[in-house]
C-alpha positions as CSV (number, residue, x, y, z in Angstrom):
1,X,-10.9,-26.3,-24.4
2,X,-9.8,-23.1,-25.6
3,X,-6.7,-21.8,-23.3
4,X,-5.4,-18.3,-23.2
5,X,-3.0,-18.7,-25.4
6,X,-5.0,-19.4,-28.0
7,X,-6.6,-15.5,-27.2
8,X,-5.6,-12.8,-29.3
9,X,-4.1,-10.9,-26.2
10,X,-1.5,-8.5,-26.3
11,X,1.8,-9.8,-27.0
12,X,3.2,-8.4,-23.9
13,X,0.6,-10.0,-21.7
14,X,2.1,-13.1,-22.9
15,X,3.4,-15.5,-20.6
16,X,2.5,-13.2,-17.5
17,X,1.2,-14.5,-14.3
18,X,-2.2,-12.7,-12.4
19,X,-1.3,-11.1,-9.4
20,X,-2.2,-12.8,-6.3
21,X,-1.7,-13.9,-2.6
22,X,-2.6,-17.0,-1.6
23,X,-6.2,-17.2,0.0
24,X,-6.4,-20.6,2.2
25,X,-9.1,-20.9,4.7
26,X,-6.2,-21.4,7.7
27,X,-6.7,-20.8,11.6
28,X,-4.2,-17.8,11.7
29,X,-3.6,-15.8,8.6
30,X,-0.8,-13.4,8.4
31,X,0.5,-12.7,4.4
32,X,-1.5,-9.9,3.7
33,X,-1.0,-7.1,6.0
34,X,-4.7,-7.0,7.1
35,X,-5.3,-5.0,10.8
36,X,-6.4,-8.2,12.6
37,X,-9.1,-6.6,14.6
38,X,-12.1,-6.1,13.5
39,X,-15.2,-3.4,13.4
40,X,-16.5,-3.1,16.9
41,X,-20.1,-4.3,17.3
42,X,-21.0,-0.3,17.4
43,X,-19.0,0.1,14.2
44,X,-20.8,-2.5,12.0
45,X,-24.3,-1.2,13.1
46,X,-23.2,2.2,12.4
47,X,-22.0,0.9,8.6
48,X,-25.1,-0.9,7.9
49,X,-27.1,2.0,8.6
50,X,-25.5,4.2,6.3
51,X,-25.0,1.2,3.9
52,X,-29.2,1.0,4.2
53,X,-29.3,4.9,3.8
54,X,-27.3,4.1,0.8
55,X,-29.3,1.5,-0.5
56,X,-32.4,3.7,-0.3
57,X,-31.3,5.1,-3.8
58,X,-29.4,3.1,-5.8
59,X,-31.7,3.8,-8.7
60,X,-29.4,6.7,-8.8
61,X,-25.6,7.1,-9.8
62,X,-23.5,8.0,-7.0
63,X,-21.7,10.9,-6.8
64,X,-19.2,11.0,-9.4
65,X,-16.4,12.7,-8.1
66,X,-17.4,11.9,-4.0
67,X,-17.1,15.3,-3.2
68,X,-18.3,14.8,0.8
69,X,-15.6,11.9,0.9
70,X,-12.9,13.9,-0.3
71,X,-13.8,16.2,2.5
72,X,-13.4,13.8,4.8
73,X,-9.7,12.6,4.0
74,X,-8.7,16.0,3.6
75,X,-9.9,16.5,7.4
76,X,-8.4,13.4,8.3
77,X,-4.7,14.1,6.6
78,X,-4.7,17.6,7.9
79,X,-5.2,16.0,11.4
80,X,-2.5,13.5,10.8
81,X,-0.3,15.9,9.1
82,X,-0.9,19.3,10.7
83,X,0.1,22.4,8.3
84,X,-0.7,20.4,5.6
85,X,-3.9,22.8,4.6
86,X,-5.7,20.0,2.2
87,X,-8.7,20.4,0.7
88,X,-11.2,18.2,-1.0
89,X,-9.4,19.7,-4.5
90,X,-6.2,17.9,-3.0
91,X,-7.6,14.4,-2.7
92,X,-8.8,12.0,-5.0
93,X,-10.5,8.6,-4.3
94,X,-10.8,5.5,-5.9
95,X,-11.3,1.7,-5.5
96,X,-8.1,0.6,-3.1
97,X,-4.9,2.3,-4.1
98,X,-4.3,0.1,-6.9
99,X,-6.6,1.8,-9.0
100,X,-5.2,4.9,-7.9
101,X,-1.9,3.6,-9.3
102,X,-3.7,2.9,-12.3
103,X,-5.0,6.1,-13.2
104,X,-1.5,7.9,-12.3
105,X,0.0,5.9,-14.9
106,X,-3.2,6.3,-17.5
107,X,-2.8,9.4,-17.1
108,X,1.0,9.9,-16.8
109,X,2.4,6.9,-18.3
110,X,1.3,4.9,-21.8
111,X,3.6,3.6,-24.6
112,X,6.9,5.4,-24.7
113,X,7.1,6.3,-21.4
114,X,8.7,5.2,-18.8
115,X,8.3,4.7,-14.8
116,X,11.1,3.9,-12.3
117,X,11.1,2.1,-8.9
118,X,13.3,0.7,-6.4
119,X,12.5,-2.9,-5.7
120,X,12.8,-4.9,-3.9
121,X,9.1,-3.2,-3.2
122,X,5.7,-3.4,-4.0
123,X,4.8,-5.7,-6.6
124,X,2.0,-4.1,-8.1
125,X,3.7,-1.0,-9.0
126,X,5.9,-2.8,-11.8
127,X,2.7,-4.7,-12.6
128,X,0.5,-2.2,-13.1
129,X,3.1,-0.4,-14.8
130,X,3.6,-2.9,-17.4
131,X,-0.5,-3.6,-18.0
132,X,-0.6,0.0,-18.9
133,X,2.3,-0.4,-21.9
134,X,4.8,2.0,-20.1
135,X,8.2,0.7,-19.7
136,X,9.8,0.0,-16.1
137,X,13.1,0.3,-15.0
138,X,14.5,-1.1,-11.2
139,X,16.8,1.5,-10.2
140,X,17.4,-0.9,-6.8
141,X,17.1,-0.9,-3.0
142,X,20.9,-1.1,-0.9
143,X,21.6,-4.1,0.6
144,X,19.6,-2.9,4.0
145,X,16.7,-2.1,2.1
146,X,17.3,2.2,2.0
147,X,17.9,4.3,-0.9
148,X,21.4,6.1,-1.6
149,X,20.1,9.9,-2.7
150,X,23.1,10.1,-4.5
151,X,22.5,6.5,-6.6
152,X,19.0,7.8,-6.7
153,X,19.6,10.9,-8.2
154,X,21.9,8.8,-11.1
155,X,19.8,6.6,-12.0
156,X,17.0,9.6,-12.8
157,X,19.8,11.4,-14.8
158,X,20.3,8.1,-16.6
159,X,16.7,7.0,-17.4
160,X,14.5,10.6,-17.4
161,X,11.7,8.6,-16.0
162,X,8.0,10.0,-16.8
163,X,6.5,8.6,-13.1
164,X,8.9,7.6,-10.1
165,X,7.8,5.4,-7.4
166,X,8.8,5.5,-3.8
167,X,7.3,3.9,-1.3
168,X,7.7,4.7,2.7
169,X,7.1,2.8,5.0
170,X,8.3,-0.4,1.9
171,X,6.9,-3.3,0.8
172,X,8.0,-5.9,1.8
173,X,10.8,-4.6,3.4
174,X,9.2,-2.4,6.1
175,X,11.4,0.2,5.7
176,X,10.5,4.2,5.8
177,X,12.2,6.7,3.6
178,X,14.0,10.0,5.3
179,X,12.6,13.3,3.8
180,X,16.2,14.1,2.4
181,X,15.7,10.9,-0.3
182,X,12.4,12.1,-1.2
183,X,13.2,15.8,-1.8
184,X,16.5,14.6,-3.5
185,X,14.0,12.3,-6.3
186,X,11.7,15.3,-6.7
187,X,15.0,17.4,-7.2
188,X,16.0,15.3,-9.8
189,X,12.7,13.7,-11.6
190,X,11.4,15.6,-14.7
191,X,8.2,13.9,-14.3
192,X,5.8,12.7,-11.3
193,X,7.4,11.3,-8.1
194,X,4.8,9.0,-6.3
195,X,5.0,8.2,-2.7
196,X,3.4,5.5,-1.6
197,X,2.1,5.6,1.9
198,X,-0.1,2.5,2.3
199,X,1.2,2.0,5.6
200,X,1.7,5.6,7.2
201,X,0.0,5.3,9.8
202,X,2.9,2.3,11.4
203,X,5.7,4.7,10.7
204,X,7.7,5.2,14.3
205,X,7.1,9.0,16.2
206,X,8.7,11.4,14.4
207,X,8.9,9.8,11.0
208,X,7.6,12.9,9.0
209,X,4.9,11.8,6.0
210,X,5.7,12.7,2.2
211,X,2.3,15.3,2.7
212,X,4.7,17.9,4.2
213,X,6.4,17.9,1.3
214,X,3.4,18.9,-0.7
215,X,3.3,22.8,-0.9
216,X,5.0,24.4,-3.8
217,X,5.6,20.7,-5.9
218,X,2.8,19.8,-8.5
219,X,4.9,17.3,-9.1
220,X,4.5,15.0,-6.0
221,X,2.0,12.9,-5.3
222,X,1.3,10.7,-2.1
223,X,-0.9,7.6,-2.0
224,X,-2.7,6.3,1.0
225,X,-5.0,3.7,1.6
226,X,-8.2,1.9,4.4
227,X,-7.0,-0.8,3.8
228,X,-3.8,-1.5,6.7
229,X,-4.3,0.6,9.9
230,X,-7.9,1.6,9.2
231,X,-8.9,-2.1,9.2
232,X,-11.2,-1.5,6.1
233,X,-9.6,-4.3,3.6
234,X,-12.9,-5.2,2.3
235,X,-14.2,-2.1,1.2
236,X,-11.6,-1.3,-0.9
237,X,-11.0,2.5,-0.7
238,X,-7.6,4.1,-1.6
239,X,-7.1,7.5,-2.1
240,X,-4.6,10.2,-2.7
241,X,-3.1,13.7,-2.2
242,X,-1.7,16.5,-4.5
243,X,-2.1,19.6,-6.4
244,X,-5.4,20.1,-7.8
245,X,-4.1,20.1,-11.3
246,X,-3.2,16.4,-10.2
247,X,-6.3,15.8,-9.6
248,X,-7.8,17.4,-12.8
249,X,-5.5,15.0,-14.7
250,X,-7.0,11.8,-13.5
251,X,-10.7,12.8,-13.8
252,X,-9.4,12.6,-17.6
253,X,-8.9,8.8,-17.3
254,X,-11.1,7.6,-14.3
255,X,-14.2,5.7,-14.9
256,X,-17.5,7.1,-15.1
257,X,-18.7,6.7,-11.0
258,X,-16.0,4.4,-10.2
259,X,-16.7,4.7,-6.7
260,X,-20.3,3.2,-5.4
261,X,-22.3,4.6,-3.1
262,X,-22.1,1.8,-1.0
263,X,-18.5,2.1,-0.5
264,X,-18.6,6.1,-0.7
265,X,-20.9,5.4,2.6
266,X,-19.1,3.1,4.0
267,X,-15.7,4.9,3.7
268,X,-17.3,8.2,5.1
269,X,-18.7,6.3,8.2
270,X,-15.4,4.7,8.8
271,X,-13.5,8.3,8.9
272,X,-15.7,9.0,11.5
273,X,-15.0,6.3,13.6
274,X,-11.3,7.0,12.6
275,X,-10.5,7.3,17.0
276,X,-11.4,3.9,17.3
277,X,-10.3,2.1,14.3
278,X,-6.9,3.8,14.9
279,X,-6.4,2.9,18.4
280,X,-5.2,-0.6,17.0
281,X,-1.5,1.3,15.7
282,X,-0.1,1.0,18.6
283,X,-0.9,-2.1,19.5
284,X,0.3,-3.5,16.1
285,X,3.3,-1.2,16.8
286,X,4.3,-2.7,19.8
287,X,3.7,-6.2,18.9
288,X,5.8,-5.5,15.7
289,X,8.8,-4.4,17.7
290,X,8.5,-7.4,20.1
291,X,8.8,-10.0,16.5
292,X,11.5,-8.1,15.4
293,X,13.4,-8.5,18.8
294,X,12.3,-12.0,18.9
295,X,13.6,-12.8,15.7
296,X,16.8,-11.2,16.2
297,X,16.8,-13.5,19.5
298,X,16.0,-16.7,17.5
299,X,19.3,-16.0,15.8
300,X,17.3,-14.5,12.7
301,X,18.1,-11.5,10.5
302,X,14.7,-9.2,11.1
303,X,15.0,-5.5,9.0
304,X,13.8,-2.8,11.2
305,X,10.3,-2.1,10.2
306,X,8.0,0.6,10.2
307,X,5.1,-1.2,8.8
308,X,2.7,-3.6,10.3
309,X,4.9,-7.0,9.2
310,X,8.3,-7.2,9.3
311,X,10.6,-9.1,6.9
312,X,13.2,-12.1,8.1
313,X,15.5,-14.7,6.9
314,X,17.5,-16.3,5.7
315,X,16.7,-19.5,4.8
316,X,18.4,-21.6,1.8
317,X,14.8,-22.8,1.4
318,X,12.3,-20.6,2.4
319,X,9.7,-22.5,1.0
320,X,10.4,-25.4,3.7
321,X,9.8,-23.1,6.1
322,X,7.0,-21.5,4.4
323,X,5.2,-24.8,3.9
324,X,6.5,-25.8,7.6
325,X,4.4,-23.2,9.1
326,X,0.9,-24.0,6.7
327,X,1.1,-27.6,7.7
328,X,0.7,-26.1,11.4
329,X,-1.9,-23.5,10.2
330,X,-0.1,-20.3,10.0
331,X,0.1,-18.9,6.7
332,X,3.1,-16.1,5.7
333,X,4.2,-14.5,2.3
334,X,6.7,-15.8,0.7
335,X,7.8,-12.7,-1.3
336,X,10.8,-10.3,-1.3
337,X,14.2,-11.3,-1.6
338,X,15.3,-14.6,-2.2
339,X,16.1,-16.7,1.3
340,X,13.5,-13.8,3.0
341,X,9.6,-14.0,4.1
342,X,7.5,-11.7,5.4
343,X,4.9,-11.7,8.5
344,X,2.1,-9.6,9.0
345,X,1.6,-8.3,12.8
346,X,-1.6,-10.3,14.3
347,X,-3.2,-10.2,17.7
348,X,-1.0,-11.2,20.2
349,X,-2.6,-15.1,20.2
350,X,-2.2,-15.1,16.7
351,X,1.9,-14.2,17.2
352,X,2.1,-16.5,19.8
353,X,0.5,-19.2,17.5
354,X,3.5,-17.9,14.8
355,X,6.1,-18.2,17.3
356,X,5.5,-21.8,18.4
357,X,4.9,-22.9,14.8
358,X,8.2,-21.8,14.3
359,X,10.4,-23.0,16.4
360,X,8.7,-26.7,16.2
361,X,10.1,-26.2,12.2
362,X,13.5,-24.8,13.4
């Protein structure tokens, strides 16, 4: 049989593995981040009406540029962020913030150029990076998981990075950015500073989002997603805010009607139920604090989190433990540093089932 390597690939896609959690059919599954709760019964009627309304006419293209969804997230950030005056020119929408990534760095990024990050963080950024021939460079994380402005700002001077990524509240590390690193990158970056905000909605009371930054910066960029607090994994929707020249630069590299309108429907209808779905944070909040403490009891290192999961160690072999807690049907992520794992926050029944699973193993 013909394998890949017998493909005429790229030569720098050689060798590379797809990216991937694992997807095992277990009785509590916590690697991915996913808000545990699902639609209410009201919810999924409510979605397969205007998924039916949809359906009526998809003779038809969608709306290219979702223009009434835009509207819709601009509402919904200026209610999150008050002040932040966004319109629909602001935001732009695409399948899961992934492919927002993707068109930043089409559109930013390409052979020659170069984006910069601070792992450990979210894998796809370096990934996605790569798969669009721009170079990467790790300007690193400190040892508790923050960002030194000052190391920050040296490692810009040093590199001159095209695109640099931030991301608040991390990945995998939980950890939430203070405005004074952010303005301190967009200081110092001659290109486009990226912060990426999949899991805002966590961040503790009075952690301030990258939007007020926004005014006055073409520059800046922030990334959201429906994915975490919105408890929309499935439909894939990720979207983003920035000046509207921003914007005007990835309609050069997006897809023709990249967004269906099937998911432009559902996303819309979600928004709207935005009360409801959202009335899960704290809940996911609290339960987060209570691992963290618990860890911390257990003897564990946990690193203060603003994020639905929360990252502990350490273990010589994490994958023991890892494997420890499948063979009792709990599934984590095994990512991050060496000796660390990571945990999403479930339903309390599903923590409880996490808790027991690990101590039997310890």
């Amino acid at each position: 049989m013909t394998s890949l390597a017998d493909l005429p690939i790229r030569d720098d896609l050689r060798g590379r593995e797809p990216y991937g959690a694992p997807q095992l059919d277990v009785p509590v599954a916590l690697n991915t981040n996913e808000n545990p709760y699902p639609p209410s019964e009201r919810l999924v009627k409510a979605i397969g009406e205007a998924a039916a309304a949809a359906a009526a006419g998809l003779n038809r293209y969608p709306d290219r540029d979702a223009t009434a969804l835009r509207e819709d997230l601009a509402a919904f950030l200026n209610a999150d962020t008050p002040g932040a005056g966004l319109t629909a020119r602001h935001v732009w929408a695409a399948n899961g913030s992934n492919e927002i990534i993707q068109q930043i760095l089409q559109a930013f990024g390409g052979p020659g150029r170069t984006a910069l990050g601070f792992e450990p963080s979210y894998s796809m950024h370096p990934i996605i990076t790569r798969v669009t021939a721009t170079a990467w460079v790790n300007a690193h994380r400190d040892e508790d998981f923050g960002i030194d402005p000052d190391a920050a700002v040296a490692a810009i001077e040093r590199h001159r990075p095209d695109v640099v990524f931030l991301t608040s509240p991390n990945n995998p590390t939980g950890t939430a950015l203070p405005p004074k690193v952010i303005e301190a990158v967009l200081d110092a970056a001659p290109g486009m500073v990226v912060v990426d905000e999949a899991y805002a909605e966590f961040r503790r009371e009075g952690s301030p989002s990258a939007l007020t930054l926004l005014p006055g910066r073409p520059r800046l960029i922030v990334t959201r997603t429906m994915s975490k607090a919105f408890a929309m994994a499935g439909t894939r929707l990720g979207y983003l805010a920035a000046d509207p020249a921003v914007v005007d630069a990835l309609l050069l590299v997006r897809l023709p009607y990249h967004l269906s309108a099937v998911t432009q429907a559902v996303a819309r209808t979600a928004l709207a139920h935005g009360d409801e779905l959202l009335a899960t944070v704290e809940l996911l909040r609290r339960e987060r604090d209570d691992l963290v403490a618990w860890l911390r009891r257990e003897g564990l290192t946990a690193a203060d989190s603003d994020a639905n999961f929360v990252l502990f160690g350490t273990f010589p072999d994490r994958r023991r433990i890892w494997q420890g807690l499948l063979d009792r049907g709990v599934l984590i992520r095994e990512v991050g540093p060496p000796e660390w794992l990571r945990v999403s926050v479930g339903t309390p029944e599903e923590m409880a089932a996490f808790r027991t699973a690990f101590k039997e193993i310890l």
